[in-house]
C-alpha positions as CSV (number, residue, x, y, z in Angstrom):
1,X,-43.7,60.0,145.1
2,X,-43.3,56.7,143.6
3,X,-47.0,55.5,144.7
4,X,-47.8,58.3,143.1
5,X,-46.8,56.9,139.8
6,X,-48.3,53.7,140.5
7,X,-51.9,54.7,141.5
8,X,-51.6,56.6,138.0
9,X,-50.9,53.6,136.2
10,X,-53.5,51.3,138.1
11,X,-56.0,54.2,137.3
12,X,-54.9,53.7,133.3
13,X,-55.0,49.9,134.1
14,X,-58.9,50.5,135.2
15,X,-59.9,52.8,132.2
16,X,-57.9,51.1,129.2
17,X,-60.5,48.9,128.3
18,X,-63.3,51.7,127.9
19,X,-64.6,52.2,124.5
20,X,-64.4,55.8,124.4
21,X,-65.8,58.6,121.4
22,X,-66.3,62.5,121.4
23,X,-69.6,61.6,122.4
24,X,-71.4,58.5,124.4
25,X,-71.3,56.2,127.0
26,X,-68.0,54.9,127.0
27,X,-67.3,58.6,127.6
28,X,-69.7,59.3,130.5
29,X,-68.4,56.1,132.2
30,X,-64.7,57.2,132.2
31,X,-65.2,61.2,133.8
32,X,-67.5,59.2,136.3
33,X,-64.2,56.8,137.0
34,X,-62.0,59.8,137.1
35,X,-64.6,61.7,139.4
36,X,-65.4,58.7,141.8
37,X,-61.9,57.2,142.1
38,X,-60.2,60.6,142.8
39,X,-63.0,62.0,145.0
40,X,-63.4,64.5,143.0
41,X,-66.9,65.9,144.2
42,X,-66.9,68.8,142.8
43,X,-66.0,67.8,139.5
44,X,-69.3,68.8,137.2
45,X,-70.3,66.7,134.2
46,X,-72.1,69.0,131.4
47,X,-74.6,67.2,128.0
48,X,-74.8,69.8,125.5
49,X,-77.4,68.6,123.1
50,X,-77.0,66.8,119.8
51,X,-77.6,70.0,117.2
52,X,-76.2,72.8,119.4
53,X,-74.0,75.8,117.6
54,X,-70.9,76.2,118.8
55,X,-69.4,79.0,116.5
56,X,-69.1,77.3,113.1
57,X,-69.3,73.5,114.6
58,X,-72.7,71.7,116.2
59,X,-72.8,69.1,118.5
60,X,-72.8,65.9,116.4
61,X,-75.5,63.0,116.9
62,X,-74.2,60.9,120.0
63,X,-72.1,57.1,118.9
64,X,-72.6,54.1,120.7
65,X,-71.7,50.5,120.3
66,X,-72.1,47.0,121.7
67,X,-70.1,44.8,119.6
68,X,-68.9,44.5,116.3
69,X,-66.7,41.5,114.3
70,X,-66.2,40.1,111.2
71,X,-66.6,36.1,110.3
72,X,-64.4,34.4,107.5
73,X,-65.3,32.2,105.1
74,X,-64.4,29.1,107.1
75,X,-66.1,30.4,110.1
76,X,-63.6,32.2,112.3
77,X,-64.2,35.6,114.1
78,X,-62.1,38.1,113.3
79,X,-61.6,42.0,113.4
80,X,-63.4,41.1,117.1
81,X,-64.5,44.3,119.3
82,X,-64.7,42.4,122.2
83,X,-61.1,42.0,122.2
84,X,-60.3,45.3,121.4
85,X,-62.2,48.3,120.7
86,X,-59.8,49.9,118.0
87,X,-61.2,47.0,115.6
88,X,-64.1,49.0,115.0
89,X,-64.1,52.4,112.9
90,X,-65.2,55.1,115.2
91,X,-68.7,56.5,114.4
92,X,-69.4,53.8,111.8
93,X,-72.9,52.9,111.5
94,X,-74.7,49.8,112.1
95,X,-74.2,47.1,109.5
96,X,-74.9,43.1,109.2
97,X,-74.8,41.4,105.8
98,X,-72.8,39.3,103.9
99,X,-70.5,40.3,101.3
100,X,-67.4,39.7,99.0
101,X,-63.5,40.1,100.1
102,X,-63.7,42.4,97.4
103,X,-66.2,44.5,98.4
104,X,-64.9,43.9,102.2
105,X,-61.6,45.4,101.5
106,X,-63.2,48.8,100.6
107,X,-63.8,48.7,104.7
108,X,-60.3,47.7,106.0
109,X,-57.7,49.6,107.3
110,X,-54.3,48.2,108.0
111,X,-50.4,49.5,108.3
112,X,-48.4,47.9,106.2
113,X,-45.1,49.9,107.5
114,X,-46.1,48.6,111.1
115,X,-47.9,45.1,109.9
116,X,-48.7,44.2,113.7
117,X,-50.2,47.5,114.1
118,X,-54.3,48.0,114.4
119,X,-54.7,51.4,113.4
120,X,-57.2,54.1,115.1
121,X,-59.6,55.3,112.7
122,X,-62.8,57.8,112.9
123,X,-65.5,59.1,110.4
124,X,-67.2,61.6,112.5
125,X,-69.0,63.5,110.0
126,X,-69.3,60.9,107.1
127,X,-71.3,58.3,107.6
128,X,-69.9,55.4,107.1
129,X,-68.9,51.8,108.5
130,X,-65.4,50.0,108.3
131,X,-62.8,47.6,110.6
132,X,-59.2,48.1,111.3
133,X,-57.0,45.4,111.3
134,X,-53.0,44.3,111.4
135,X,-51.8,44.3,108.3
136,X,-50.6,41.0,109.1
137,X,-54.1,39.2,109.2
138,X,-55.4,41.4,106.3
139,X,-52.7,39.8,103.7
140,X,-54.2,36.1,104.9
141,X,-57.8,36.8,103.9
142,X,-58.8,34.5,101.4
143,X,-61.6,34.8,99.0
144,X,-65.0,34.2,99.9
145,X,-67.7,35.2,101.5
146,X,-67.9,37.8,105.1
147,X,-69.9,38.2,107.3
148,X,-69.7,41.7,108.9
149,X,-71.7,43.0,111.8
150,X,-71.7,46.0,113.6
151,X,-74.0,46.6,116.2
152,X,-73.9,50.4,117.2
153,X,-76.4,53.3,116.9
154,X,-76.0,56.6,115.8
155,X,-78.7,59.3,117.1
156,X,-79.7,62.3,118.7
157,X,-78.1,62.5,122.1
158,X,-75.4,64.8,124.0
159,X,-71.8,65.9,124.1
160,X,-70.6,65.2,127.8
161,X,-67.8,67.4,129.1
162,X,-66.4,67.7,132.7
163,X,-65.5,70.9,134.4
164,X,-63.5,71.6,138.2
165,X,-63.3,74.9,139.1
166,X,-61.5,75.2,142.2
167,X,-61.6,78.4,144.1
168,X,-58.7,81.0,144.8
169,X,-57.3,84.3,146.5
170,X,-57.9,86.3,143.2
171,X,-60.2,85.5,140.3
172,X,-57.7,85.5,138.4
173,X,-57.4,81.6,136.6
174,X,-55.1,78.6,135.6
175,X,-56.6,76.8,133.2
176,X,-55.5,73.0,132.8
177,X,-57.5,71.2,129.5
178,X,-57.3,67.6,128.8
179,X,-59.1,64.8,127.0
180,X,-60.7,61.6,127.0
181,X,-62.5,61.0,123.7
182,X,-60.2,57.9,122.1
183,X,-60.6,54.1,122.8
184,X,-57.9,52.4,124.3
185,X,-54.6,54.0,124.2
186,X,-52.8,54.5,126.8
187,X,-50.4,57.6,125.9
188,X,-52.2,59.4,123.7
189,X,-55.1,59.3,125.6
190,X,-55.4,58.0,129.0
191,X,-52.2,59.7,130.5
192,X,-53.2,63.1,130.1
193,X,-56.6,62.7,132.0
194,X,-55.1,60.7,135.0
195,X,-52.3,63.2,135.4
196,X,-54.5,66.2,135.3
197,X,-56.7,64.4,137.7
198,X,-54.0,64.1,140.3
199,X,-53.2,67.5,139.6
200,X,-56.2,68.5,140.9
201,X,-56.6,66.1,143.8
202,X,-53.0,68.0,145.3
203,X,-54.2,71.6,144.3
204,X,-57.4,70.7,146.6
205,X,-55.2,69.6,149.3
206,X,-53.3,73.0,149.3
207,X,-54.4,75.2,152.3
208,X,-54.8,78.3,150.1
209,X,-54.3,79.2,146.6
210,X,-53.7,82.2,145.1
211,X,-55.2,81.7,141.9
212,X,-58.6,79.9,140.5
213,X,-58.4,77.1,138.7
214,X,-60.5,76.2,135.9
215,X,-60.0,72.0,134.7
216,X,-62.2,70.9,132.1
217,X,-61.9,67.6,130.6
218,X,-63.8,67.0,127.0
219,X,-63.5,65.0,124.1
220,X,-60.5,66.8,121.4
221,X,-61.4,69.5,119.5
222,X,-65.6,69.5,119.3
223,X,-65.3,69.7,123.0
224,X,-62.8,72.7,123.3
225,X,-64.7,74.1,120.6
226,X,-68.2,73.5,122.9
227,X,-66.6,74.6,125.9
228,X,-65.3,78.1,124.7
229,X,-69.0,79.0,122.7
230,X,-70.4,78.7,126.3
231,X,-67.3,80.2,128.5
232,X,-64.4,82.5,126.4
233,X,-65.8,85.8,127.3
234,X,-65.2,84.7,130.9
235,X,-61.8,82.9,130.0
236,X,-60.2,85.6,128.0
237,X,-61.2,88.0,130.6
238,X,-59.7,85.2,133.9
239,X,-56.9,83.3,132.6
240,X,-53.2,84.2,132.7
241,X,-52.1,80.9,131.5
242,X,-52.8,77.5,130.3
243,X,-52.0,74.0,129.7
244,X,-53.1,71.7,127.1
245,X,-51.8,68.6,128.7
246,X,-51.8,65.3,126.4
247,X,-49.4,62.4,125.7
248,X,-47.2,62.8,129.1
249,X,-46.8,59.3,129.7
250,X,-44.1,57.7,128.1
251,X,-40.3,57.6,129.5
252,X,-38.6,58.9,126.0
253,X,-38.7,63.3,125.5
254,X,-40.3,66.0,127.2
255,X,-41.7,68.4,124.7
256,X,-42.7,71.6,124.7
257,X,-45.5,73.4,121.7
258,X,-45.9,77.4,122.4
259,X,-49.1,79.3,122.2
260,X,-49.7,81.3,119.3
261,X,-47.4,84.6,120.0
262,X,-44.8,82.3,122.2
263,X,-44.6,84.8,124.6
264,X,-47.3,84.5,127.1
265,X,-46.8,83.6,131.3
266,X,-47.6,80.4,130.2
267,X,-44.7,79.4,127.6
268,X,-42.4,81.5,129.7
269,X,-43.0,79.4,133.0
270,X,-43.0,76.1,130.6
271,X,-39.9,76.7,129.4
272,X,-38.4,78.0,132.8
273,X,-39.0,74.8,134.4
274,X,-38.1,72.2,131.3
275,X,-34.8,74.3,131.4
276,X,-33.7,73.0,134.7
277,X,-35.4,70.2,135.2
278,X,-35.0,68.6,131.5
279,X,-32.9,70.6,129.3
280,X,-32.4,67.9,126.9
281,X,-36.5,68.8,126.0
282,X,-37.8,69.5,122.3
283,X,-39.3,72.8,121.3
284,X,-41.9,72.6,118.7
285,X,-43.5,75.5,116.7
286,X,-47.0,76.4,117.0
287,X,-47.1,75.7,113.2
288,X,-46.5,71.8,114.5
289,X,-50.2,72.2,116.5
290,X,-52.5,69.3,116.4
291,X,-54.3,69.2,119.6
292,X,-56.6,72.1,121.4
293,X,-54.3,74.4,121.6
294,X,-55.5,75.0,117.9
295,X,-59.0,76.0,119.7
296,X,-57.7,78.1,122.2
297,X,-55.4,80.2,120.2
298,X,-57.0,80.6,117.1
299,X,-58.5,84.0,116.3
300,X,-60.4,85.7,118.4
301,X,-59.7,83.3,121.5
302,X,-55.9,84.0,121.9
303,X,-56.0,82.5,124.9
304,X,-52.2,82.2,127.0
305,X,-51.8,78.1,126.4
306,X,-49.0,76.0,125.4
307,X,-48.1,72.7,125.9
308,X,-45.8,70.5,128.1
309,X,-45.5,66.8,127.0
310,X,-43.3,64.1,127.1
311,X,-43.5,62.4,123.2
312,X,-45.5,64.9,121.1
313,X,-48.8,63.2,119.6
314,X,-47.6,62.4,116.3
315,X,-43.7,62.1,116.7
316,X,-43.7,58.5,118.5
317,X,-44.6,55.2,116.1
318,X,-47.1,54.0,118.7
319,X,-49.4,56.5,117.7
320,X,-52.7,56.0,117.0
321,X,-52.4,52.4,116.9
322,X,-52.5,49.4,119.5
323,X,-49.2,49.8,120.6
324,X,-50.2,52.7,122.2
325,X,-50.4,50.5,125.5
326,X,-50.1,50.1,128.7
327,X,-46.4,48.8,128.4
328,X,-45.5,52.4,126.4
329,X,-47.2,54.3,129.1
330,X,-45.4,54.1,132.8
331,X,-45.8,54.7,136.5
332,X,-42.1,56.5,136.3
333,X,-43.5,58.6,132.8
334,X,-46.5,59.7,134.4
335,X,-44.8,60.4,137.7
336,X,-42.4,62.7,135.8
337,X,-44.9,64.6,133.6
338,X,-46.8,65.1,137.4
339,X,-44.4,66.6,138.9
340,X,-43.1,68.8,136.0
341,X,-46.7,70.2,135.1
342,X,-46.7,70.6,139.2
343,X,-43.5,72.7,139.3
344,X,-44.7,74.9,137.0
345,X,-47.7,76.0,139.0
346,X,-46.2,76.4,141.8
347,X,-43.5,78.5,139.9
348,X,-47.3,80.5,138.8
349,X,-47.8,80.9,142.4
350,X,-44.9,81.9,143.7
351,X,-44.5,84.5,140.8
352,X,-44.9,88.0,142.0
353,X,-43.5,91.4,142.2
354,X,-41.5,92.4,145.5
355,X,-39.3,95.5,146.0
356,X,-36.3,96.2,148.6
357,X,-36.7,98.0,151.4
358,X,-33.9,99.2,151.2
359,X,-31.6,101.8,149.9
360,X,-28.2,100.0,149.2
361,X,-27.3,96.9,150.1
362,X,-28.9,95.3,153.5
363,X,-26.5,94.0,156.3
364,X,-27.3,89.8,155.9
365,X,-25.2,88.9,158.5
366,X,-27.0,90.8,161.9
367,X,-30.1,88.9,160.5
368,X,-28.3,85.7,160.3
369,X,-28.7,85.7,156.1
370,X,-24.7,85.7,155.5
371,X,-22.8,82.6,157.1
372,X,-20.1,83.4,159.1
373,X,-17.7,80.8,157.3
374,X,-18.2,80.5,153.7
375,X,-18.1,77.5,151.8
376,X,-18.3,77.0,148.5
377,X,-22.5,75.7,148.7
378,X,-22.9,79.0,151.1
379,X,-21.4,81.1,148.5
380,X,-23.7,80.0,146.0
381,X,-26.5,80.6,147.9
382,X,-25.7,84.2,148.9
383,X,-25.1,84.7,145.4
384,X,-28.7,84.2,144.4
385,X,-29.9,85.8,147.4
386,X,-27.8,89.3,146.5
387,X,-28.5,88.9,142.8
388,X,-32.5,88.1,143.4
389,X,-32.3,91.3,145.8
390,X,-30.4,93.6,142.8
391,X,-33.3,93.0,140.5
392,X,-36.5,93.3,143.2
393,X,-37.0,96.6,142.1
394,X,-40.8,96.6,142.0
395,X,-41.6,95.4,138.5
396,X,-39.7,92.6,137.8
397,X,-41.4,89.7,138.5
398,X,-39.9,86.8,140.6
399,X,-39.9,84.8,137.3
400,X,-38.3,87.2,135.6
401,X,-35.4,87.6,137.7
402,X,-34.9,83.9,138.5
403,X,-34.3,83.8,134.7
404,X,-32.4,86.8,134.5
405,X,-29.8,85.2,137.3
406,X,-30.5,81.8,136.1
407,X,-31.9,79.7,139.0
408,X,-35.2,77.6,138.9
409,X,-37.4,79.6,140.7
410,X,-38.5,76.9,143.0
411,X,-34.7,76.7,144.5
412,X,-35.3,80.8,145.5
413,X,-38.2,80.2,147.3
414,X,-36.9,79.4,150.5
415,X,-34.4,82.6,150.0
416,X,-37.3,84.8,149.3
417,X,-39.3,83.5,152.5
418,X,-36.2,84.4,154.4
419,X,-36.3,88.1,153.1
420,X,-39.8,88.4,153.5
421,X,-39.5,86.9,157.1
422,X,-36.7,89.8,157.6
423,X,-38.8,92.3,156.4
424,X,-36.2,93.1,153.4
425,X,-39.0,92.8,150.7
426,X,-42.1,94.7,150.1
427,X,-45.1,93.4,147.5
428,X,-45.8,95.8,145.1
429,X,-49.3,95.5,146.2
430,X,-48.5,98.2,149.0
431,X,-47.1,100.4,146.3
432,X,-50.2,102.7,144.3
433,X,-50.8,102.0,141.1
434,X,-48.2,98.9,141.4
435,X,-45.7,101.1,139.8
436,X,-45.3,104.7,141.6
437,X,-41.8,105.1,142.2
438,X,-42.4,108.2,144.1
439,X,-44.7,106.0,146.8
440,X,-41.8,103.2,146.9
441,X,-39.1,105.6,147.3
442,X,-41.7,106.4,150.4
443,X,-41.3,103.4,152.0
444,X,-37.3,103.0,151.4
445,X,-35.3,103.0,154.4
């Protein structure tokens, strides 16, 4: 599992430098990385044309840029987007003139609470040009005159989005949602790509599935916002629960942001899972939203998604700056958020409804169930076992019961295959109507 981690990070390494934006090259050059590196064939990459409605939004002209720097009076280059990207104000416009510190300073964009700090900045829908820069260098700027130059363009182009849809039993769906719109940082950008990535390269590899899954991967908010115009009928009607999955990098908290109602499959296998695996995990309102998850619950939508992270976007001092690096970000952080965004689906897979077969409690120990000398591990495991059995009375759903006998579900499984394999539990699926007692008590022995 540890390579794991480490191929997550070298993929970060590779895309880190990428100038990326809600819309452009830098963009198109990433999901092809992501697509190519992982194998990821059938991984689909959408345009959606510069003017298109999407509910209340439209698809905003397509950004690009080349380079971009600023030249001090006495002739050095600063504010330099060839060594890094976050220099440059996303979305500004073109620019090359000369022009007073005065006047320049109406451009700049520093920190002073984190003076070694460049900030990330955007003006998507205001035109408009400008250069972040440490607060550090800013205070050094002497009068003069600067030379600023910013060669970008700013024209009618295409949204790019990316879409997976990997085929289950049921058409039932999963729905996993990340982005890759920001420039290079490593946390609040590049981790939750690269671990939704993986996640799909080891629910390909699975030899059956019993639900679809549906993986997009956009640029925040104008993408979701794209994405649902074109497919919520569909997803409202298909998905039992989501992910927003951002900012899972980093070795400090795991966090957890509810949908909308706080009830849904979603935040109830979330929280499952963060209980036993990370208990020490914050929980967040949905009034604390900043991300997608404000597209796909809002009104009308109410789509089942929450949010499992490590250090919510926002809540760590790295964010939205250039500390937001590859040093923050780490093979053993990515590696965690993997596997407990991987737990959690297969806790969605292995959630069903079974029923006992029969009346009273079955004899364990003719099947071989009950050790014949009983230790104190043994005991606990027959514990679960009789309690899991006292609550599958066709409509509980394993979930449910592993939380109402507090066990991960995960640590059941091998007790439920047992049962099955002993022919103790039934699916409701051979019961009419899911919910006839009158058939069940049919097929009670």
């Amino acid at each position: 599992m540890e390579d794991i981690g480490m191929a997550m990070h070298k993929l970060c390494e590779k895309l880190f430098p990428i100038c990326r934006s809600i819309t452009g090259a830098g963009f198109r050059e990433s999901l092809k990385i992501l697509k190519n590196d992982m194998q990821l064939n059938d991984l689909n990459m959408f345009e959606v044309a510069t003017g298109t409605k999407c509910f209340d939004w439209e698809v905003p002209k397509e950004w690009n840029i080349r380079d971009a720097y600023i030249i001090t009076p006495d002739g050095k280059k600063i504010c330099d987007f060839q060594v890094s990207n976050l220099h440059v104000v996303g979305y500004s416009i073109p620019v090359n003139q000369e022009i007073s510190l005065e006047e320049l300073q109406k451009h700049l964009y520093s920190l002073p609470e984190q003076p070694n700090a460049i900030p990330y900045i955007t003006s998507y829908y205001q035109e408009r040009w400008g250069f972040c820069i440490t607060q550090q260098e800013r205070d050094t700027l002497k009068p003069g005159t600067y030379q600023v130059y910013i060669d970008s363009d700013l024209r009618d182009g295409s949204l790019t989005y990316g879409e997976l849809i990997i085929p289950g039993e049921t058409e039932e769906e999963i729905f996993l949602s990340t982005y890759l719109c920001h420039p290079s940082m490593a946390n609040n950008e590049l981790s939750g790509p690269v671990v939704t990535v993986f996640l799909a390269k080891w629910l390909l590899s699975l030899p059956s599935r019993k639900y679809t899954y549906r993986i997009i991967i956009i640029p925040e908010t104008i993408g979701s916002i794209t994405y649902l115009s074109r497919h919520h009928e569909a997803m409202k009607q298909n998905i039992i629960a989501g992910f927003n999955i951002t900012c899972v990098g980093d070795d400090r908290a795991y966090s957890y942001l509810p949908s909308k109602t706080g009830d849904t499959l979603a935040d109830k296998v979330a929280k499952h899972v963060l209980t036993h695996t990370h208990p020490e995990f914050v929980s967040y309102s949905f009034l604390d939203r900043g991300s997608d998850e404000r597209q796909y619950c809002s009104k009308g939508i109410d789509l089942p998604v929450c949010s499992i992270m490590r250090t919510k976007y926002g809540c760590y001092p790295e964010y939205h700056t250039s500390l937001d690096d590859l040093e923050l970000v780490t093979a053993t952080g990515l590696l965690g958020s993997y596997e407990v965004l991987k737990k959690t689906i297969e806790c969605l897979e292995a959630n069903e409804v079974l029923a006992t077969k029969f009346l009273c409690e079955p004899q364990l120990g003719k099947r071989g169930l009950h050790p014949t000398i009983g230790t104190k591990n043994s005991s606990l495991v027959v514990k679960n076992m009789m309690n899991f059995l006292a609550y599958c009375d066709g409509v509980s759903t394993n979930l449910e019961i592993a939380e109402k006998i507090n066990a991960p579900l995960w640590a059941l499984q091998d007790t439920i295959n047992k049962l099955k394999a002993e022919d103790l539990l039934i699916s409701v699926n051979l019961v009419s109507d899911h919910a006839d007692s009158c058939e069940y008590s049919k097929l009670l022995i």
